[in-house]
N, C-alpha and C positions, 0 to 999 in steps of 0.2 A: 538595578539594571546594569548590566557588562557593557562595558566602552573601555575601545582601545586595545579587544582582541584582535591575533592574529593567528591564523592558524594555515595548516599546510594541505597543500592537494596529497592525499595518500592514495596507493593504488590497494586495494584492497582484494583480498581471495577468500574462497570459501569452496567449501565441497569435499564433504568426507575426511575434515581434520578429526586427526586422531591422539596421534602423537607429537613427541620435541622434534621426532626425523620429519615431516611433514610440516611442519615452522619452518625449520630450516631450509628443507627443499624448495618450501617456496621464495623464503626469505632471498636465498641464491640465483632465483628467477626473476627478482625485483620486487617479491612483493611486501608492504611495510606495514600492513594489517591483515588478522588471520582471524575467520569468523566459524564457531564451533556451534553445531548444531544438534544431532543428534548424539553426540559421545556424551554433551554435558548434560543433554536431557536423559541420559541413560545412569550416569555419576547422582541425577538429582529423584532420581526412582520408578523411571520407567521402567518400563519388563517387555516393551515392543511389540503387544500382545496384536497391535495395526487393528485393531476394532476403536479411536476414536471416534468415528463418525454416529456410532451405535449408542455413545454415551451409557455403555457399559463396563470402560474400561477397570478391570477387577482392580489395579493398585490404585485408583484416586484421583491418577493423574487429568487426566481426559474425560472428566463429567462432572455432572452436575448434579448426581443425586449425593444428598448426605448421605447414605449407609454406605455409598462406597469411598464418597470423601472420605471417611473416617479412618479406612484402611492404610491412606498414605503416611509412607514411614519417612518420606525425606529430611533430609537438614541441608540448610544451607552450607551447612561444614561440610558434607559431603563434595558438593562442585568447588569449595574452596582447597579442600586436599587432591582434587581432580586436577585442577590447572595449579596448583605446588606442583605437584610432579611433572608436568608437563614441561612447565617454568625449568625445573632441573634437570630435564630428559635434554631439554632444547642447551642450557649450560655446557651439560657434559661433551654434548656435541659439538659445542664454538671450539671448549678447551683444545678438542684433541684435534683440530682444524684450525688453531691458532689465533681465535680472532678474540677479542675480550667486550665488541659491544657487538649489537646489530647493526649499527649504522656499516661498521666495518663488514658485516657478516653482506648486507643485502645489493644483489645483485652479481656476485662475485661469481657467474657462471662457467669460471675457469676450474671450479670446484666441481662440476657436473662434468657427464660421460654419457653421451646415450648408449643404449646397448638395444643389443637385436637377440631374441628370444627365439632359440629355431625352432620351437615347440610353436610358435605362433608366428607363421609368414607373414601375417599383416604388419607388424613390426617393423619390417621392411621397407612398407609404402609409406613409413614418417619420416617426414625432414625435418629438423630440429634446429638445425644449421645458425637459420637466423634466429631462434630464441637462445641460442648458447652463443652467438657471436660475439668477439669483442671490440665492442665500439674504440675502447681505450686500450691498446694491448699492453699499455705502460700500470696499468690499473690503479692509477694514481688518481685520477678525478672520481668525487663520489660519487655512488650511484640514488643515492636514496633522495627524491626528491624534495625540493626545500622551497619552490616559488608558493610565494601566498596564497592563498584562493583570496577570492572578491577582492583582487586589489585596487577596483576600478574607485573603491569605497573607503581609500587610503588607509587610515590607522581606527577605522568605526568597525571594521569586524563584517558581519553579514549583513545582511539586506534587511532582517528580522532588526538588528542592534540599532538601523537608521531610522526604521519608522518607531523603533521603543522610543529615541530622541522627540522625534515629530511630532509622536503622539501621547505623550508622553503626560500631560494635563488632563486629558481622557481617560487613559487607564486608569491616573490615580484617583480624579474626581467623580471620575462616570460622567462626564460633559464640561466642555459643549461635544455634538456629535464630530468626530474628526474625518476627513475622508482625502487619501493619497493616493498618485498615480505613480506608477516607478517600473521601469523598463524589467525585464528578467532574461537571462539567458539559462544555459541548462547546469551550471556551476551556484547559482540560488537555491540550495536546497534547503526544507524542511521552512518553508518562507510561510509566516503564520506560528510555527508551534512557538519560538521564546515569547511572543507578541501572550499568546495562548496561555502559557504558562503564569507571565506578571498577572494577568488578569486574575487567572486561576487563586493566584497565591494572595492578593488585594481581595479579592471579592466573592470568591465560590464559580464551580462552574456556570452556573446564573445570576450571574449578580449584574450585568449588562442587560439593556433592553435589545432588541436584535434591531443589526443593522446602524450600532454605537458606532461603531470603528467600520467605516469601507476601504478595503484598500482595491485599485483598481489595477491589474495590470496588464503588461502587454509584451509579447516573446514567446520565447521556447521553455517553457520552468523546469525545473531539476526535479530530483526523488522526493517525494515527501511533501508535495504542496499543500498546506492546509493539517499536514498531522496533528492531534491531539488537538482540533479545532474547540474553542469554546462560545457558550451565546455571548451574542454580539459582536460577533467579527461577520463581516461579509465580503467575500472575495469575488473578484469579479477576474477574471483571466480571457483574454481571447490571443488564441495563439492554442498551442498545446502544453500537453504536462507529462512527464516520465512516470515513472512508477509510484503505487503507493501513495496516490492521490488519495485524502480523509481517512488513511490509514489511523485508525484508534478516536476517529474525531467525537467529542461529546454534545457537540453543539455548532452554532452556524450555520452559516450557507457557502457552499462552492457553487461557482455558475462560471461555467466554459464552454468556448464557441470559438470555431475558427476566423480569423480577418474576412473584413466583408468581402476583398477582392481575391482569398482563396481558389488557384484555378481547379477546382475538385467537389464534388457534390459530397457534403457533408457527410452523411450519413453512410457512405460508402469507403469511409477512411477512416482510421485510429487517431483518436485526439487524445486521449491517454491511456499511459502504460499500462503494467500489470499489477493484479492486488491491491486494487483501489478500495476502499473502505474495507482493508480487513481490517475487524475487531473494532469498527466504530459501534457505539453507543448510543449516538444522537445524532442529529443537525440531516441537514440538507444539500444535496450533489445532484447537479445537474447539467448533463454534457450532452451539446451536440454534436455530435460522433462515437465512434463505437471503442470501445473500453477493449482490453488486451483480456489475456487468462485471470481467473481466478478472480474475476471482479467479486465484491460484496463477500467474500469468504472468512467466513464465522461473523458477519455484519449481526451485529445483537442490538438494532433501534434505531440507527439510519434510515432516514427515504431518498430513493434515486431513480432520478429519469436517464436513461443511457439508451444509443440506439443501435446495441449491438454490441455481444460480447464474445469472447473467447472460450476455450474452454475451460469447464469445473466452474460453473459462472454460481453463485449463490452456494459455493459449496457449502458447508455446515453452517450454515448461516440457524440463528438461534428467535430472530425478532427484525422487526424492523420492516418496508417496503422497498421491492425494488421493480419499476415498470422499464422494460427492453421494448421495445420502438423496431427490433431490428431482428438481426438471426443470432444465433448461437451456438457457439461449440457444443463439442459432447461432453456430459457427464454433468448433464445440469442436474442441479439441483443435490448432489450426490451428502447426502449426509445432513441434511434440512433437517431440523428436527422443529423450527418456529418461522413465525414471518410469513409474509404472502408476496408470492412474484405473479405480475402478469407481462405475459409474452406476445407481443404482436406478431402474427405468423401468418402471413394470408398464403403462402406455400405450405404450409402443413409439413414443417419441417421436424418441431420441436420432440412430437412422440419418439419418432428414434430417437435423438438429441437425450434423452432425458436418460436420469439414473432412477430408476423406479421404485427404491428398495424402501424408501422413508415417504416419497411423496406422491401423491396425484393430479394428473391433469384434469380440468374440469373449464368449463364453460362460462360466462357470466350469467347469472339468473336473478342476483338482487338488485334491485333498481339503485337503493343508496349505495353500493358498494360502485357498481356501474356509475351514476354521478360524478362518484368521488373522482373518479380512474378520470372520467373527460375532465375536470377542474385542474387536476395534476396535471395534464399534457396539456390544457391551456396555459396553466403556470408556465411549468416548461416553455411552450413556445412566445409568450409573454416576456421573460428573462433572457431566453438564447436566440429569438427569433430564426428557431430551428424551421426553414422548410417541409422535412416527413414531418412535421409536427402538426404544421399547418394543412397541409393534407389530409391529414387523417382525421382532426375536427370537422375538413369541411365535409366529409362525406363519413362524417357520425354511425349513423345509422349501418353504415355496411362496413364501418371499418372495425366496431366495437365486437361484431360475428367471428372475428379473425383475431380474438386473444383468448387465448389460453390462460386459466387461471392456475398455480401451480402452487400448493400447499400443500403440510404432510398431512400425513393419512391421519382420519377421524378414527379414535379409537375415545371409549368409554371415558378416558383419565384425561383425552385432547379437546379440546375445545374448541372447534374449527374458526381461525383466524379472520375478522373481519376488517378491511381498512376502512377508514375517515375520512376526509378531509378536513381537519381539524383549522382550529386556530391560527395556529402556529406557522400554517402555511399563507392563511389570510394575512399574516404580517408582514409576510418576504414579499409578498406580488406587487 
């Protein structure tokens, strides 16, 4: 277990890096991290063919079936000679601008010019002024940020490295059961994954009974609450949470609710960011208030109660449950290919809303399936004491007419998806 890190607030960019001049540019702008997206997925064997969602992608990359997994030619030497060059593109660039590290390189916007393009008058209408200004015209003070993060938590590192201390006889014995309360602001990020990880690495992602480890919190939480969750961590948050809540989680429960004294009707407000459970696996999410873009995208085995999402909600989603309480953007469902969502719509919103090309809307007609759906949103309202929640059980009968059930389309080779309410859930309630 790490004790005694410290580490720095970096400003971080992204979007369309390409090359060393695009480091550098931004390096020049202040920025101290550079995140590569599609260039390196391009260096590692895409061909951009933009049909992932189809899970036909001909090189490999983007599916799931073996005959075309087989096709992929990548190496990982390929993206490591991608960003060498890059490394020496951005080199040759300091040389001939004088600078010998980065720290010297970032921010130095006395290195930058804007220009105006007469081919494009909108050029024009940008002022740049205060991002090229200089603060220091002596250019003597660094620019590159050096104050700690979490230094409220002195020389212990994050918030994760406190409760590893705390909890510390728990993870390694698996008991007694441990349970902490700790303040969060929005500089707490990824709070759960190292906790996640020791367990992982002592025990298997099951090697906890659920609900071994609660930690309870309370604030505003940072990116990543809960990442890479495993069984037996149980988070409890009231307050909200940034982006990429259960982002990859395998296991656990997230449950989030805002303060009792909240002046705003829940279910009518954002209580966490975007991209929440992409790429989980497992565990349990459960928010009262409505989720940002892209919630549950590529979710492969997670179940979630949210009441109200954004757009591209369930996109590729692969497995797993997700019940929305609320409305939703457009392009739901867009590239589903597993999983089953149901959609509480008493507007008859969702048919527009929807991306039709993998999935179908359809009605509730199984009594067990119907069952399961009320037990889950009593859970839900059980754990969040969500209000719509509570409304909607009490008038049962007319509320359960008004969800949409939304799974891909039955074809010969599919097996149309039915939910439970399993075990698993009967242990969290």
């Amino acid at each position: 277990m790490l004790n005694g890190l410290r580490s720095r607030v970096t400003l971080r960019t992204d979007g369309g890096m390409k090359t060393g001049r695009d480091i550098v540019i931004a390096a020049l702008l202040g920025a101290e991290e550079y995140n590569f997206g599609t260039s390196a997925l391009i260096a590692g064997g895409c061909a951009m063919f933009r049909i992932c969602h189809t899970n036909n992608c001909p090189v490999g990359v983007a599916t799931q079936r073996d005959d075309l997994r087989a096709k992929f030619r990548g190496k990982p030497e390929f993206i490591i000679q991608y960003f060498d060059a890059v490394a020496q593109d951005v080199r040759i660039l300091m040389s001939k601008m004088g600078f010998r590290t980065m720290d010297e390189l970032i921010g130095r916007t006395d290195f930058l010019e804007a220009l105006h393009d007469p081919r494009n008058p909108k050029t024009l209408k940008l002022d740049l002024s205060r991002i090229l200004h200089a603060v220091d015209s002596t250019w003597e003070q660094p620019r590159i940020h050096t104050r700690p993060r979490n230094d409220r938590f002195g020389n212990e590192g994050s918030l994760d490295d406190t409760i590893l201390q705390e909890a510390k006889q728990t993870i390694v014995r698996k008991e007694p059961a441990f349970s902490g309360s700790y303040k969060v602001t929005n500089v707490n990020r990824n709070v759960g994954t190292h906790i996640s990880g020791e367990v992982a690495y002592l025990h298997g992602n099951n090697g906890l009974k659920p609900g071994t480890i609660s930690l309870n919190l309370q604030g505003n939480c940072g990116q990543g609450l809960g990442t890479f969750l495993v069984q037996g961590i149980r988070m409890r948050l009231i307050g909200d949470a940034n982006d990429y809540v259960g982002k990859g989680m395998n296991g656990g429960e997230i449950v989030i609710r805002p303060r009792p004294d909240a002046p705003f009707k829940w279910c009518e407000n954002v209580l966490i960011g975007n991209t929440c459970l992409y790429g989980a696996t497992g565990g349990y999410l459960f928010a009262a208030g409505q989720a940002g873009e892209r919630f549950a995208v590529r979710n492969s085995g997670a179940t979630a109660v949210v009441e109200g999402v954004g757009d591209h909600g369930c996109e590729y989603m692969t497995r797993g449950t997700v019940v929305c309480l609320g409305s939703t953007g457009r392009n739901f469902g867009a590239g589903m290919s597993g999983g089953i969502a149901f959609v509480y719509d008493p507007a008859d919103n969702l048919p527009k809303r929807l991306n039709p090309e993998m999935v179908a809307l359809g009605r509730l007609d199984d009594s067990a399936e119907t069952l399961a759906l009320q037990k889950l949103i009593g859970l839900h309202f059980r754990l969040t004491g969500s209000p719509l929640a509570q409304t909607i059980l009490e008038d049962w009968d007319k509320s359960v007419a008004a969800f949409y059930r939304v799974a891909p389309i039955s074809t010969p080779e599919t097996v149309r998806p039915v939910f439970a309410y399993d075990k698993n859930l009967q242990e969290i309630s």
